[in-house]
C-alpha positions in Angstrom: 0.0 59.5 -36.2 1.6 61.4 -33.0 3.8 60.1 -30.4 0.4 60.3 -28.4 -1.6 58.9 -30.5 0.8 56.0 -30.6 1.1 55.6 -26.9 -2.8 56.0 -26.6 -3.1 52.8 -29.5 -0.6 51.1 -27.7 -2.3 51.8 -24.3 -5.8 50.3 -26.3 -4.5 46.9 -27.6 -3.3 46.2 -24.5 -6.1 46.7 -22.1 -7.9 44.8 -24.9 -6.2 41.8 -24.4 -6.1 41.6 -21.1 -10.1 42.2 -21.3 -9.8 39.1 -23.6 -7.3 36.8 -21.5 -9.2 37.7 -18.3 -12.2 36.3 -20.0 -10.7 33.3 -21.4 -9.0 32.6 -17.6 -12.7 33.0 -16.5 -13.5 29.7 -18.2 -11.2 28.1 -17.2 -12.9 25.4 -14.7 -9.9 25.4 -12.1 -9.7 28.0 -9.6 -6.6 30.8 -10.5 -5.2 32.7 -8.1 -2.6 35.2 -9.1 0.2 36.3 -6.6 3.0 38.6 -7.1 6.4 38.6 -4.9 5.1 39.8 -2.2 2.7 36.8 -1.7 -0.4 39.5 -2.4 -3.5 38.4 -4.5 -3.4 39.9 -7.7 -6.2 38.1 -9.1 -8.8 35.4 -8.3 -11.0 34.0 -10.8 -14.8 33.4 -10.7 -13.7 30.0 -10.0 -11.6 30.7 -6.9 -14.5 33.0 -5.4 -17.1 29.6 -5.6 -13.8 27.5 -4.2 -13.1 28.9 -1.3 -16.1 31.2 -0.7 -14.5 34.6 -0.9 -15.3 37.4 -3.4 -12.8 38.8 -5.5 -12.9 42.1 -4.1 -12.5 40.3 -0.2 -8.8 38.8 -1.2 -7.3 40.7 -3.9 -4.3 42.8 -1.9 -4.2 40.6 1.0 -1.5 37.6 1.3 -2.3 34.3 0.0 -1.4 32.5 3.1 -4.9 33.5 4.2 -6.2 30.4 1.5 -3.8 28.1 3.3 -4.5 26.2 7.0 -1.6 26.5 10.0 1.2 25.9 9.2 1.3 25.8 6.1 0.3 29.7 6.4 3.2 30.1 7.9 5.8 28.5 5.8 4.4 30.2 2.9 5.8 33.3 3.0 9.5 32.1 3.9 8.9 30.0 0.5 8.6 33.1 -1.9 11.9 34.7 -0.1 13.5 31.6 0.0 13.0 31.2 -3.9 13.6 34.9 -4.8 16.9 34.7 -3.3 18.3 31.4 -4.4 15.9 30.2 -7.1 15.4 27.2 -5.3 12.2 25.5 -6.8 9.7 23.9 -4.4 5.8 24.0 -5.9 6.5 25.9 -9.8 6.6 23.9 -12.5 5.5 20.9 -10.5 1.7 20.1 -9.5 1.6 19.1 -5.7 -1.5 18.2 -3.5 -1.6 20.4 -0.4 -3.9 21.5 2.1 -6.4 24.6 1.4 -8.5 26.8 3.8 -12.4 28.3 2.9 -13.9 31.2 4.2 -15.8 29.7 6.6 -12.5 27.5 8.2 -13.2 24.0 6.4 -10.1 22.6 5.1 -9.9 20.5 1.9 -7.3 18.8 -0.5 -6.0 20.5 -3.7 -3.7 19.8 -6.2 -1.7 22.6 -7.2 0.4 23.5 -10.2 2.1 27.2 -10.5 3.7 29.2 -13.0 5.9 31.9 -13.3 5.5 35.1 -15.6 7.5 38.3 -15.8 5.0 41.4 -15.8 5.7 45.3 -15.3 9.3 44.2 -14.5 8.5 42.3 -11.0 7.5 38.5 -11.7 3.4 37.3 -11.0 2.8 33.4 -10.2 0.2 32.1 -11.2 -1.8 29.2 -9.3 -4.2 27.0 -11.0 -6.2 24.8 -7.8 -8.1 21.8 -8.6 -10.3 20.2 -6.1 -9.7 16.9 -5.3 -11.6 16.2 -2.3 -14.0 13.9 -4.2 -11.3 12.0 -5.5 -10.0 11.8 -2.1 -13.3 10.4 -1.0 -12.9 7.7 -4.4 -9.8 6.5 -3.1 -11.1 6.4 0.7 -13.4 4.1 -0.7 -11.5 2.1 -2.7 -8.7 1.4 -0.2 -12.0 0.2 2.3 -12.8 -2.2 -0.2 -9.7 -3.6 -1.1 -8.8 -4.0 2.7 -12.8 -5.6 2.7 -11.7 -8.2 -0.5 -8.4 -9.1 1.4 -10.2 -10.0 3.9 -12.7 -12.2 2.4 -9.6 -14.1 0.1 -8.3 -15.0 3.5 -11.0 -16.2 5.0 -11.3 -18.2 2.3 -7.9 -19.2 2.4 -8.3 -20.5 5.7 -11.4 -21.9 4.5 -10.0 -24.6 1.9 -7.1 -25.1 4.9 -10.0 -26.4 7.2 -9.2 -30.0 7.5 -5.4 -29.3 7.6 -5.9 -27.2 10.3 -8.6 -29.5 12.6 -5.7 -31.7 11.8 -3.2 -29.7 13.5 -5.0 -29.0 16.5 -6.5 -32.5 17.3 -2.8 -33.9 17.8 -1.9 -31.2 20.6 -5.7 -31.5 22.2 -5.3 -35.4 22.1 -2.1 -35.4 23.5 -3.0 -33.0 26.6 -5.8 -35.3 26.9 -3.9 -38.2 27.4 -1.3 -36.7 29.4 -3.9 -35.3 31.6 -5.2 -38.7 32.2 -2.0 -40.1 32.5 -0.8 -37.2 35.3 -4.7 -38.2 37.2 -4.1 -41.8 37.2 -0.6 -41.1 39.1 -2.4 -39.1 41.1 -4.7 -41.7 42.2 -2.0 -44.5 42.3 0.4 -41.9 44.7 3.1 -42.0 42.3 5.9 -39.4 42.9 5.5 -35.7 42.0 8.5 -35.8 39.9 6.3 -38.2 37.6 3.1 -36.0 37.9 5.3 -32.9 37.4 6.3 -34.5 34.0 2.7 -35.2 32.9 1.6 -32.1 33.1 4.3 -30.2 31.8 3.8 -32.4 28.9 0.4 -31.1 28.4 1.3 -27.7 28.7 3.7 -27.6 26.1 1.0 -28.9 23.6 -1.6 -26.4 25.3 1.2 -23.9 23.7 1.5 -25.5 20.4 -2.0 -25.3 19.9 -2.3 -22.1 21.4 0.4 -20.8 18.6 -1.6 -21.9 15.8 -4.9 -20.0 17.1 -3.0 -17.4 17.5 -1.3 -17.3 14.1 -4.6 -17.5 12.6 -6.4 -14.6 14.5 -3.3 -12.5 13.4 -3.9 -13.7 9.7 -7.6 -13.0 10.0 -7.4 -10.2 11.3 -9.4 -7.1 9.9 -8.0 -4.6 10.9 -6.6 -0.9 8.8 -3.5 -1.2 6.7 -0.4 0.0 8.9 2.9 -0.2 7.6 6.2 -0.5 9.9 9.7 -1.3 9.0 9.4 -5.6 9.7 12.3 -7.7 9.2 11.2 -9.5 5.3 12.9 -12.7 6.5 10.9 -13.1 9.7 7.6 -11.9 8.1 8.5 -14.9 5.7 9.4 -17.7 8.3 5.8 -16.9 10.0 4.0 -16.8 7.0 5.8 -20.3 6.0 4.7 -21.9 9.4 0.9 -20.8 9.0 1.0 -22.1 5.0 2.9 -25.0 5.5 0.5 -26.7 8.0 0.4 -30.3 7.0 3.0 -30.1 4.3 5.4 -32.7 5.5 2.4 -34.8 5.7 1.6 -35.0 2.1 5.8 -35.4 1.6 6.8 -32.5 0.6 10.2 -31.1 1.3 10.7 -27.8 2.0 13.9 -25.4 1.4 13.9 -22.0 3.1 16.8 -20.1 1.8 16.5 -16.4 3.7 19.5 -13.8 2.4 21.0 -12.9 6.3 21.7 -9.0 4.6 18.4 -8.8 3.2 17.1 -5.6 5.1 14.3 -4.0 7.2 11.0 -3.1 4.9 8.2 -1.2 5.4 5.6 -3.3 4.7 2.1 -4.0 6.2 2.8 -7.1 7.4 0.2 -9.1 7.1 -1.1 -7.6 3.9 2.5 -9.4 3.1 1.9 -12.8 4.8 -1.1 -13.1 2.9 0.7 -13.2 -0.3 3.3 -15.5 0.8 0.4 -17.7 2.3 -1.7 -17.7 -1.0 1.5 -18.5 -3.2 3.2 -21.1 -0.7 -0.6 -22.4 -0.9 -1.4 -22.5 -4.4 2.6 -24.2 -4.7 1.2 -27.2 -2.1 -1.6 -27.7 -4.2 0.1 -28.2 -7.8 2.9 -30.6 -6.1 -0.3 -32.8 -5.1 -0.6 -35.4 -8.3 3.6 -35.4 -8.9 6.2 -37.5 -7.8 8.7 -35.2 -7.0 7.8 -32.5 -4.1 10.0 -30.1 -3.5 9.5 -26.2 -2.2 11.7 -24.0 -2.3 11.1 -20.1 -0.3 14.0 -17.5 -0.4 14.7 -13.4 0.5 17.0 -12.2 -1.8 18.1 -8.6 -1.5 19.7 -6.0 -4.0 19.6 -3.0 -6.4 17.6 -1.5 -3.6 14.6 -4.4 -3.7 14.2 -7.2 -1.6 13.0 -10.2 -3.5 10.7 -13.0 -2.0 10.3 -15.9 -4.5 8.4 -19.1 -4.2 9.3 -22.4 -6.3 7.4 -25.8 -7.0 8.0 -28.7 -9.0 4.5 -29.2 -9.9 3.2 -29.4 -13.3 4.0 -25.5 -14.1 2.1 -23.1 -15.9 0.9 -23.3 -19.8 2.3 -19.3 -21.1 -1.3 -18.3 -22.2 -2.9 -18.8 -18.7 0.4 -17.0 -17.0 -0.1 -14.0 -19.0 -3.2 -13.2 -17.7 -2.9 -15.0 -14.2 -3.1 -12.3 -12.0 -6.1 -10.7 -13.8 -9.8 -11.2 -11.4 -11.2 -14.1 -11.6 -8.5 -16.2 -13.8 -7.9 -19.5 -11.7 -6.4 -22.7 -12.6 -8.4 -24.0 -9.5 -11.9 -26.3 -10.9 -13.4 -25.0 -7.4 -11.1 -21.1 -7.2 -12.7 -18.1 -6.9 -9.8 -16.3 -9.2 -9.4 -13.3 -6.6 -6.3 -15.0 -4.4 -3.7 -13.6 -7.1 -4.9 -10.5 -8.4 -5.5 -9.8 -4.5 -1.5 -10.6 -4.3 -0.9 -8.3 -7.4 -2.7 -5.1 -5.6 -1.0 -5.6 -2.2 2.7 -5.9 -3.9 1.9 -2.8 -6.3 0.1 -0.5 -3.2 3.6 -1.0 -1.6 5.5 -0.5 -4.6 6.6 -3.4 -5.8 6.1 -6.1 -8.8 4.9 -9.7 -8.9 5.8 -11.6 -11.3 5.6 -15.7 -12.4 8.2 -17.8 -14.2 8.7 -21.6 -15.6 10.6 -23.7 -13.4 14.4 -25.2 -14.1 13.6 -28.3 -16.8 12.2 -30.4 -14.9 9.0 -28.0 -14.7 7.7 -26.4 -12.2 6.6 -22.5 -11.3 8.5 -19.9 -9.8 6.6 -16.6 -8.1 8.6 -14.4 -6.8 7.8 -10.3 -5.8 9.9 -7.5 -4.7 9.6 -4.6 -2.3 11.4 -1.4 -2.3 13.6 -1.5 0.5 12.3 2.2 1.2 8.9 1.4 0.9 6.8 2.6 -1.6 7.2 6.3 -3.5 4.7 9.1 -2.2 
């Protein structure tokens, strides 16, 4: 066979397979866009063309950046020179969700993964684009209803807290009461202002105290979107301790809050946070109630780059079957619990990237919960 022969065998096989790679890319049910170092389409699958509503024949030798919204259009093309000079690796090798651009303007979430191939002796990337705007929508959804469920377990939290709480606010109402009556009867009797004064201060200060607790509970109840901000953990703690512990000296329980002064700024939702504190300093209350030593103990403890938030009883503690699957919907060691309040907890300490956990107590029984949260909030 000749030299040309050869070459035109050669020349054959190879437009062969790229007829047959072409058609296997074709099936492939991601989009795939191919680029080469200029940031100019090479290629752009049947896929692609239903993606982002442009023909083939519309993109191929235009720049990429045309698929991408402002600014990432931009940015784009500083990317490819930035790589091809120092290598530095951004998007290939490593799938990323980033913002994409139809024909017709619409923007819409992708994730993206790229490769890198050496052809004709220049380098092509290759893009493969999945859609994820449904899965976008999913999550939406789920993070509605999870904020919808949170809301509920505290109503209900506040709920089973009802008599406690009347409790709390007759005592300041009665006092104002009397005051009042006390600060109209000098009135009457023209006893001295300094006396009337008194009186009525007196009332005002309970006006406050009850106003605080009203106020503590519209904050707790409140149903409003998930925000985080950086929150000082050992504040977020004390407040959450004076909401749950309504009525707890009553029943004789001692309390011991033990906050670590370097524990540090979090960025938490905070009262996504206060909800679990309230639900575990709860639930603690309400295993001390049949034994004869009640004791409480709440402390911050931070290191390793976690903050640590644990709650201890001396109640009766926790058999090891029913901890192992405490946290799972609707487990509850409650006769009357609806089995949501910890798996509630669980979701709120994971969405901000932490862990719950539960342990025996020291050997005189007892239950330990305790959480952490990343000091640098949660990982993207």
């Amino acid at each position: 066979m000749s030299a040309r022969q050869d070459q035109f065998s050669a020349s054959g096989d190879a437009d062969d397979t790229t007829a047959r790679l072409q058609s296997v890319l074709e099936t492939v049910p991601d989009a795939m866009v191919v680029i080469d170092e200029r940031g100019l389409i090479d290629s752009f699958s049947r896929a692609a063309e239903r993606m982002f509503g442009y023909a083939a024949t519309e993109v191929v030798g235009r720049n990429v950046s045309m698929l991408m919204p402002a600014p990432y259009r931009d940015e784009h093309h500083r990317y490819i020179e930035r790589y091809l000079r120092t290598g530095e690796r951004r998007i290939i090798g490593v799938g990323r969700v980033v913002p994409a651009q139809r024909k017709d303007g619409t923007t819409f979430p992708v994730e993206l993964s790229v490769g890198e191939v050496q052809f004709r002796g220049g380098r092509l990337f290759i893009g493969f684009i999945h859609d994820i705007t449904q899965r976008r929508r999913t999550e939406r959804r789920l993070d509605e209803l999870m904020t919808e469920l949170a809301h509920v377990s505290r109503v209900n939290e506040i709920g089973q807290m009802g008599s406690t709480l009347a409790h709390e606010l007759n005592q300041p109402l009665t006092a104002i009461l009397a005051y009042l009556g006390a600060a109209q009867q000098l009135l009457e009797s023209n006893a001295g202002r300094d006396k009337v004064r008194s009186m009525i201060e007196r009332a005002v200060n309970q006006a406050e105290r009850a106003g605080a607790v009203i106020q503590k509970l519209r904050e707790f109840l409140g149903k409003g979107r998930t925000v985080r901000h950086l929150e000082s953990i050992n504040k977020v703690v004390e407040e959450a301790s004076a909401l749950a512990l309504i009525g707890a000296k009553q029943q004789g329980i001692r309390t011991r809050l033990e906050l670590d002064p370097a524990a540090p700024m979090v960025a938490i939702d905070r009262v996504q946070i206060q909800q679990v504190l309230v639900n575990l300093i709860r639930n603690a209350v309400e295993a001390m109630s049949e034994s004869a030593t009640r004791e409480l103990g709440i402390r911050t403890d931070a290191g390793d780059g976690v903050v640590t938030i644990s709650v201890s009883d001396t109640g009766a503690g926790i058999s090891s079957d029913v901890a192992a699957k405490l946290f799972e919907p609707f487990v509850s060691t409650k006769a009357q619990g609806m089995g949501i309040g910890l798996s509630i907890c669980r979701s709120i300490v994971q969405s901000h990237g932490g862990d719950i956990q539960v342990r025996p107590g020291a050997s005189d029984g007892g239950t330990t919960f305790f959480f952490t949260l990343p000091v640098d909030g949660p990982k993207p």
